[in-house]
Backbone as CSV, one residue per row, in Angstrom:
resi,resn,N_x,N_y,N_z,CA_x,CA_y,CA_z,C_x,C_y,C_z
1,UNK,71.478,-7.844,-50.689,72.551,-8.773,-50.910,73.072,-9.221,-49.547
2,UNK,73.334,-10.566,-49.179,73.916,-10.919,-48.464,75.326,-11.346,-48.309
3,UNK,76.163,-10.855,-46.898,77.218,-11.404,-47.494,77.384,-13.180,-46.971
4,UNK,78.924,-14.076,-46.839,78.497,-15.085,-47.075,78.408,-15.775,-45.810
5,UNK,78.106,-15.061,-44.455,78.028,-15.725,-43.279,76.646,-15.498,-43.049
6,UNK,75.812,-14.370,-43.602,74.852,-14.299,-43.543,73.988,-15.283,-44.145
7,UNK,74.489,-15.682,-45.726,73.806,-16.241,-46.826,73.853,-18.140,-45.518
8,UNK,74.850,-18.206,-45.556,74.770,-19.427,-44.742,73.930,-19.987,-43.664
9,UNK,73.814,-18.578,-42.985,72.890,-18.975,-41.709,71.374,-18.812,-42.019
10,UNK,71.381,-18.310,-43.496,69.563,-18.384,-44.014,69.323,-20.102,-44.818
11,UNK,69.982,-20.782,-44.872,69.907,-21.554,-45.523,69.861,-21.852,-47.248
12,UNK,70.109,-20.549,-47.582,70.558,-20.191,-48.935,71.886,-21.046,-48.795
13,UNK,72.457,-21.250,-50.477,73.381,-21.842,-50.797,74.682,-20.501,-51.201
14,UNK,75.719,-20.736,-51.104,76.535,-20.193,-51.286,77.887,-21.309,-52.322
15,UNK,77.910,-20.231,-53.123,78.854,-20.632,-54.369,80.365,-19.664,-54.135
16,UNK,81.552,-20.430,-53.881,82.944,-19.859,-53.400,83.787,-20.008,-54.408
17,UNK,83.994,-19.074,-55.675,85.216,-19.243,-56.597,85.415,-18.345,-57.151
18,UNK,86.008,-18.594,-58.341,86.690,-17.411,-58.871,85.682,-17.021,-60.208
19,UNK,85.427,-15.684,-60.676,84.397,-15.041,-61.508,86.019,-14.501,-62.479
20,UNK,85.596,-15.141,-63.535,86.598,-14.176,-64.761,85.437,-14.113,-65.623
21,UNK,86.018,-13.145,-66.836,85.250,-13.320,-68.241,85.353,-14.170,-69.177
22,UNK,84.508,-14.457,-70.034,84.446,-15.935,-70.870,85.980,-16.019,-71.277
23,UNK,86.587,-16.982,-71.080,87.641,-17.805,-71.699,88.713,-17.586,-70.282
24,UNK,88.366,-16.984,-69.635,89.533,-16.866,-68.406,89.782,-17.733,-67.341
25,UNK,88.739,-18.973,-67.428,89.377,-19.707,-66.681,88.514,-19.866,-65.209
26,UNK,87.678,-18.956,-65.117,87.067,-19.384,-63.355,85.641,-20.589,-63.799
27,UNK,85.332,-20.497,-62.675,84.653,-21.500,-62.079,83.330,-20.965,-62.591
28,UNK,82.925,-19.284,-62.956,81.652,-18.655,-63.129,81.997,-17.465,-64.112
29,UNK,82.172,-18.067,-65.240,82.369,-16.908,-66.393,81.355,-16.052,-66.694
30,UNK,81.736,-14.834,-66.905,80.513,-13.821,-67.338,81.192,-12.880,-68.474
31,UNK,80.051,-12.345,-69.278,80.083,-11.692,-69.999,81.347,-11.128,-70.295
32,UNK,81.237,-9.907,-69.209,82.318,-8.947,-68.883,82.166,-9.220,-66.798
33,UNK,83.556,-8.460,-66.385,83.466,-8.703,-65.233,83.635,-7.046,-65.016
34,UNK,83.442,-5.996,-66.369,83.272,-4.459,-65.370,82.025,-4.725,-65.466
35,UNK,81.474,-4.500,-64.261,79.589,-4.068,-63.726,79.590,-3.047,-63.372
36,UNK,78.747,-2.105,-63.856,78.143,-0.792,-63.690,77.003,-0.885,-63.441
37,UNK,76.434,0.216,-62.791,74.915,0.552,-62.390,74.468,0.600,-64.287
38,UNK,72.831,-0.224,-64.012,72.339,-0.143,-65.509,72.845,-1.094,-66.814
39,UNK,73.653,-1.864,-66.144,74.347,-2.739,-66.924,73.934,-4.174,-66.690
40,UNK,73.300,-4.443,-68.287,73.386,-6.726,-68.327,74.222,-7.265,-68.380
41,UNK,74.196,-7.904,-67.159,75.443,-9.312,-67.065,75.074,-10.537,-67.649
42,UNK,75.223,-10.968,-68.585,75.219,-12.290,-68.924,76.331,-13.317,-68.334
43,UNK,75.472,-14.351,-67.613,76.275,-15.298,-67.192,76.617,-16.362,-68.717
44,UNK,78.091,-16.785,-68.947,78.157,-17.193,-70.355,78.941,-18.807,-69.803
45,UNK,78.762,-19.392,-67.926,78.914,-20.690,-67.792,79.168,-20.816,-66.549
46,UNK,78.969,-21.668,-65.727,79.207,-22.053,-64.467,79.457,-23.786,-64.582
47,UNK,80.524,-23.941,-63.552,80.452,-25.271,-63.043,80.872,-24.973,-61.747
48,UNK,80.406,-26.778,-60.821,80.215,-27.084,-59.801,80.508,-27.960,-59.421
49,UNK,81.484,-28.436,-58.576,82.161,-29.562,-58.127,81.896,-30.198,-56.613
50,UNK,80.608,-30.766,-56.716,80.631,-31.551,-55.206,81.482,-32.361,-54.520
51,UNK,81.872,-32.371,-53.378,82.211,-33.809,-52.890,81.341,-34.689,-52.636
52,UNK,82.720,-35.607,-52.889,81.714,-37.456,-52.435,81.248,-37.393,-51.097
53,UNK,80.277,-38.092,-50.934,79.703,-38.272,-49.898,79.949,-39.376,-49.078
């Protein structure tokens, strides 16, 4: 895992917001947001807001 100064300088993309669980409101809802070792995360939505260019 990289963190996000690293992820940047590989030319990977980096995604900056807020992670709640479905209906809470962030930017990258998941399943559940306790993660444990051995545990499926279902991602249950993401959005993405570019700027204009």
């Amino acid at each position: 895992m990289l963190d996000s100064t690293e992820a940047a300088g590989s030319g990977l993309g980096v995604f900056d917001g807020a992670v709640t669980a479905t209906g809470g409101g962030g930017q990258l809802t998941l399943s559940t947001v306790s993660i444990t070792t051995g545990l499926t995360v279902e991602i249950t939505s993401g959005s993405l807001t570019m700027p204009a260019s």
